[in-house]
C-alpha positions, 0 to 999 in steps of 0.5 A: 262286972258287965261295966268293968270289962266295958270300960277295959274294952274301950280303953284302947281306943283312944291310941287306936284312933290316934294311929287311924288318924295318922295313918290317913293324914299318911295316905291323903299326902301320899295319894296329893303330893305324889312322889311316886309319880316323878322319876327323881323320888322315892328310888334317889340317893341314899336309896339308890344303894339300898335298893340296888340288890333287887333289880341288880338281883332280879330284873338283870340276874347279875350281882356282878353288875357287869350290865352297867357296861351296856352301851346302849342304856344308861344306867348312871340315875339307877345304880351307884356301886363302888369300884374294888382295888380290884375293879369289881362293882359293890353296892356302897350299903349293906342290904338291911333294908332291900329286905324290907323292900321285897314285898313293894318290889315284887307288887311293884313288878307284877303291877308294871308287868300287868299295866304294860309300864317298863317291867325294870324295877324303876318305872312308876309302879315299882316307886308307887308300891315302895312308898307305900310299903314304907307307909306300912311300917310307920303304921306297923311301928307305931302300933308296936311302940303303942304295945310297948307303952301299955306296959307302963302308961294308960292309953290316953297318955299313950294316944298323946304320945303317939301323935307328939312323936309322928307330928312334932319330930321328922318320923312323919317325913321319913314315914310318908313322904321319904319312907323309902330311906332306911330309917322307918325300917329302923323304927320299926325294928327298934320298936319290936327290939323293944317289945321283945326285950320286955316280954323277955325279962317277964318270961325270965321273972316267970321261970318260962325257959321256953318262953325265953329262948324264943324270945331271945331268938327273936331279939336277936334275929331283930338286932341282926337286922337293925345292924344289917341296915345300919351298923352303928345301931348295934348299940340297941344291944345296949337296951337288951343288956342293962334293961332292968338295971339301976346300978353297979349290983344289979349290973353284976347281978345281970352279967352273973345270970347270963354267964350261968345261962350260955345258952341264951348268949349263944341263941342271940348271937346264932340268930344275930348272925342268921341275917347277915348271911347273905350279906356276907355270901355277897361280899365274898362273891364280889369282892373275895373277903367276907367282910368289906368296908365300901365307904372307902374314905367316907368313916368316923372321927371318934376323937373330934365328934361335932356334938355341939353342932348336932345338938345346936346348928342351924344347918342341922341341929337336933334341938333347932329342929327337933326340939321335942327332943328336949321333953324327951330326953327330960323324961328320963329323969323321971323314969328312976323315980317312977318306971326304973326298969328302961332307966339305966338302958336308956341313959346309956344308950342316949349317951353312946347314941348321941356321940356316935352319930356325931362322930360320923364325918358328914354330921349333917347327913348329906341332904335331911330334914332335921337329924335324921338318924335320931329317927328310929331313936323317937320309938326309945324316946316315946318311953320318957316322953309318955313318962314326962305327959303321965307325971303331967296329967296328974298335976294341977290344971295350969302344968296339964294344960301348960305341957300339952300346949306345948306339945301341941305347939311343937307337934304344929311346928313338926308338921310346919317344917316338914311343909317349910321343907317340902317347898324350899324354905328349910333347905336340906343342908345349907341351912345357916342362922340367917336363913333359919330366921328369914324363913321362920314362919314361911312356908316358901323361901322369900326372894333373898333366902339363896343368898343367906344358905352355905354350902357345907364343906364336904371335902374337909369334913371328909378328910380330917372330921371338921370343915375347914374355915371360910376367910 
């Protein structure tokens, strides 16, 4: 019995170790590459939008930004609202992510105001701390995807799994080095939707009504904030929806209980709202309507989505780049056969998943390295993944060793580009297929590499979805 609890006990070690091991690769490149020591990272472009409600809030006391019109400070590298019809300032995103900015802002602005740094939201200590919270999170996600693979997977399985997604894709990039863009926020969160979503159905199995409402108060109030950051990722409900279902019947089946049960719809959507509250108070106060679109020209074009050039580019594209992908999506598959309750979810999910995000006008997303809004996806995709490397290990020797020197080949890759990206030779979105190759084993652009990238044509993709042809 002694031996029994013995061996119970140290099976968890091996994710435990897998995550330790991240977490000081992390913070080795976060303390020598420094990106919180220079003022162009960690507080630049996308971020600048999701950050501005906290010193606009708290360092000016003006959501109203009427402090841009201060002659004497320029403002114009720190905050980029949008301008109403008529003429208010409005911050461009929603504020999801600020709010996961909170506890790196105030420990940022009590370090500034006790080291004698510029107490304005942007100084060092205020980068510094908002790079390491995003740190935190990447921590904190993994160990709850590690939660929610114990439901199906031993931990060796778990702990290979674990490193493949952070190495082999660009999660590790967006965790340590630009942890400060929204998607390690939305990782996180996908995650523990996750977590919720199963311990939910096993409370239902269990009859433990309590239990349930909790949870389901709690899975709503996570996806109110994962569409708060990004109003797309609304399709997580997806997940909530068709989770233990394999076909037509027990899709009527699922539909049937919920309509017998209103009260658990009516507790997801009362604490789906309860998150956006805010947002919706600030909208009214700035621009007089409670819901405001601020991407002005900026939308999808759902009838000309660009998914073969998401899936294949060489700018930008996810198999080019992260060709882990493939082994993920592959385990699918064997999630009908072996682990059928994320099955049908997931299959859905993909599907919407990957039309939605190449319906967006700039399929390339601006400045990235690789696709990165398929980043909070990878805590989804670790689910098939451990599935494909479960099925794996117990075949013959030649596929175990055959699959997980793959995964330890794509895993060096991952961690090579995000090196190749950090020094120039994957340019961040002028990629072209002669560039791809000049740089393919090079950790910095050789001499020609300028004149093998192409700028991408954002005005034409603007305008009608597709970018206009180069005679």
């Amino acid at each position: 019995m002694n031996g029994a609890l013995k061996i119970k006990r140290n099976s968890n070690h091996y994710s435990k170790a897998a995550i330790v091991i991240i977490a000081a690769a992390a913070l080795i490149n976060f303390s020598t590459v420094r990106f919180w020591d220079q003022e162009n990272r960690v507080i630049a472009w996308d971020v600048i939008s999701y950050y501005a409600y906290l010193p606009a809030s708290f360092i000016h006391n003006d959501i109203y930004m009427e402090f841009l019109d201060n002659p004497d400070r320029d403002f114009s590298s720190q905050f980029w609202p949008q301008t109403t019809a008529e003429g208010e300032r409005v911050i461009k995103t929603t504020m999801g992510v600020a709010y996961f900015y909170i506890p790196g802002f105030v420990a940022g602005h009590i370090a500034a105001t006790l080291s004698g740094f510029e107490a304005d939201g942007f100084s060092a200590p205020y980068r510094f701390s908002l790079q390491l919270n995003g740190i935190l999170f990447l921590i904190l996600g993994l160990f709850t995807v590690r939660r929610v693979l114990r439901t199906w997977f031993n931990d060796r399985v778990i702990a290979i799994t674990l490193i493949a997604i952070t190495a082999g894709t660009n999660l590790y990039h967006y965790g340590v080095l630009e942890s400060t863009y929204s998607h390690i926020y939305s990782f996180f969160l996908f995650a523990m939707f996750l977590l919720l979503t199963i311990n939910f159905y096993g409370a239902a199995d269990d009859g433990n009504t309590r239990k349930g409402n909790r949870l389901i108060a709690a899975a709503g109030f996570t996806a109110g904030l994962i569409t708060l950051i990004r109003p797309a990722n609304i399709i997580i409900l997806i997940i909530f929806i068709f989770w233990k279902t394999g076909n037509l019947k027990e899709i009527k089946k699922r539909f049937l209980w919920f309509l017998s049960q209103p009260s658990l719809a009516g507790i997801m959507i009362l604490f789906f709202i309860l998150p956006w509250i805010p947002q919706l108070l600030y909208w009214k106060e700035v621009t007089g309507e409670w819901f405001y679109y601020s991407y002005q020209d900026e939308g999808f074009f759902f009838l000309k989505p660009q998914i073969l050039k998401g899936l294949f580019s060489f700018r930008k594209g996810l198999f080019i780049y992260t060709p882990l992908v493939i082994f993920m999506w592959s385990g699918i598959v064997l999630l009908r056969r072996r682990f059928s309750d994320p099955a049908l979810a997931l299959i859905i999910f993909t599907l919407l998943n990957v039309y939605i995000i190449f319906s967006w006008w700039c399929w390339w997303y601006g400045g990235s390295l690789g696709q990165r809004p398929f980043v909070e996806s990878f805590a989804i995709y670790a689910i098939p993944l451990a599935a494909l490397i479960s099925k794996a290990l117990e075949k013959k020797r030649w596929v175990k060793t055959t699959l997980l020197s793959l995964l330890l080949l794509l895993s060096l890759h991952g961690i090579f580009q995000t090196f190749q990206y950090y020094y120039g030779a994957i340019h961040w979105d002028s990629m072209t297929r002669e560039a791809w190759c000049d740089s393919f084993g090079r950790l910095k652009p050789s001499e020609r590499f300028e004149s093998l990238i192409r700028e991408p044509d954002y005005e034409g993709a603007r305008l009608n979805g597709k970018e206009r042809p180069i005679h």
